[in-house]
Backbone as numpy.savetxt, mean C-alpha at the origin, in Angstrom:
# Nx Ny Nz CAx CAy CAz Cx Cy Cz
-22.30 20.23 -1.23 -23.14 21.40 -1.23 -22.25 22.63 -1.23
-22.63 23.63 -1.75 -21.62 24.81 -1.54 -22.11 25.64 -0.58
-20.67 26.15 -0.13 -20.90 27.21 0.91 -20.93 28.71 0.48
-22.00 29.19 0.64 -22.22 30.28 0.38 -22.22 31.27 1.96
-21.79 30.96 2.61 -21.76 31.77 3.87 -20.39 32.83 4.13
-20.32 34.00 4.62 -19.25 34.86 4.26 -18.44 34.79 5.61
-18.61 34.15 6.25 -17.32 33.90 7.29 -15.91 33.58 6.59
-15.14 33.95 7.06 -13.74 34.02 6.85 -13.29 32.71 6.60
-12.85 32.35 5.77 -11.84 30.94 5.81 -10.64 30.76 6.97
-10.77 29.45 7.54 -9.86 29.90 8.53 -8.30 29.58 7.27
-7.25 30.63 8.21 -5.43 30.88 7.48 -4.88 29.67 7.57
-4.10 29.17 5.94 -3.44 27.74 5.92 -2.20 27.81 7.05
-1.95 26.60 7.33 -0.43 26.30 8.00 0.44 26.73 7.11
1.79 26.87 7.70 3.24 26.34 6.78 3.78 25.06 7.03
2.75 24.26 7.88 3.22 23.04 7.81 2.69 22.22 6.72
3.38 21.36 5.76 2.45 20.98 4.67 1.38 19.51 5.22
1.05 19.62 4.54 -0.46 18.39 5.23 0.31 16.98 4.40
0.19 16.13 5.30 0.52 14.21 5.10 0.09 14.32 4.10
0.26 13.80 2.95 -0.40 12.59 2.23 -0.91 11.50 3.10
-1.88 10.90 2.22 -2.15 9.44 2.84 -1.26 8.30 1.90
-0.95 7.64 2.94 -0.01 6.49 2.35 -1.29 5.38 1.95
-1.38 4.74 1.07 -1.73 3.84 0.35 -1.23 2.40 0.32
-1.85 1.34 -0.37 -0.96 -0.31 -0.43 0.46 -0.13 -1.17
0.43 1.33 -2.20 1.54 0.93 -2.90 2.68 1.46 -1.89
2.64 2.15 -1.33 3.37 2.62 0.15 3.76 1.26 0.66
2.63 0.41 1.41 3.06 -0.84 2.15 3.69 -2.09 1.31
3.44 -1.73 -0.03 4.21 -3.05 -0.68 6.05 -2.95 -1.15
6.30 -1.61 -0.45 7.15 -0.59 -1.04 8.48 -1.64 0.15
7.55 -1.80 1.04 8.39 -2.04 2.42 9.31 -3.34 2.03
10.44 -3.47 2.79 10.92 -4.34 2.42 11.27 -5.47 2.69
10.52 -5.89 4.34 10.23 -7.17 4.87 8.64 -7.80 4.60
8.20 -6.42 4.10 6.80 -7.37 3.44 7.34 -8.04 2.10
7.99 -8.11 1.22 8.29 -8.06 0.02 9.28 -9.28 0.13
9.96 -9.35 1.46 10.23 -10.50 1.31 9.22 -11.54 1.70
8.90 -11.46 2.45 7.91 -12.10 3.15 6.80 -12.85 1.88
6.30 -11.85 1.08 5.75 -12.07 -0.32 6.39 -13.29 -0.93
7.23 -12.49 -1.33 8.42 -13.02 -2.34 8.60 -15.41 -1.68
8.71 -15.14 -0.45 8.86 -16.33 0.40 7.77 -17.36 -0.31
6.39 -16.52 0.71 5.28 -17.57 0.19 5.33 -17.74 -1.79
5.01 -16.67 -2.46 4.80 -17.20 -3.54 5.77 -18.22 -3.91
7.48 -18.04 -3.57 8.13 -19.65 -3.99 7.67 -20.80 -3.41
7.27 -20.56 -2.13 6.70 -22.07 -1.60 5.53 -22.11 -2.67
4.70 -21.38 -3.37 3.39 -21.71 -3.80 3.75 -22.64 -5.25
4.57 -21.40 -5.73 5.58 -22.10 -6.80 6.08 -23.49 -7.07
6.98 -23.63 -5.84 7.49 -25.00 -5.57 6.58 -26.44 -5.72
5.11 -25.69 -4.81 3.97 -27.06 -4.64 3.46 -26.87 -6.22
3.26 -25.84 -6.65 2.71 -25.84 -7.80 3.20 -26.96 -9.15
4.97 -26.74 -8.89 5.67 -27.54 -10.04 5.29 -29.16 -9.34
5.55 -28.76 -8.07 5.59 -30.28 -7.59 4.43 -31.30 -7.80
3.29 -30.34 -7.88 2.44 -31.53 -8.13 1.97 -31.55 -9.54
2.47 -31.20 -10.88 2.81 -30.82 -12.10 3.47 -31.94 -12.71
4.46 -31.93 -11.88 6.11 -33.00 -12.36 6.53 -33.88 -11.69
6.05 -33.81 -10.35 6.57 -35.43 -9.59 5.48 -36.78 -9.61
5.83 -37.33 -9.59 4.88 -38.28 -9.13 4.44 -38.88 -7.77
């Protein structure tokens, strides 16, 4: 809705405002990534394994 009311805006900071961090932030990290990286080879591994062994 717009504001049409004539009160003053309140005065910006000079501090600049956060961003919000996001997943691509947390995937950025680098014990999640291993951690990732871990499971998908185990997934990998069972994947070939039950593919190619008998």
């Amino acid at each position: 809705m717009l504001d049409t009311s004539r009160e003053p805006l309140p005065a910006a900071t000079d501090a600049p405002a956060e961003e919000p961090r996001g997943c691509l932030f947390a995937l950025s990290q680098p014990p999640l990534m291993i951690f990732l990286g871990v499971i998908g080879c185990l997934l990998l591994m069972a994947a070939v394994h039950d593919l190619y062994v008998l």
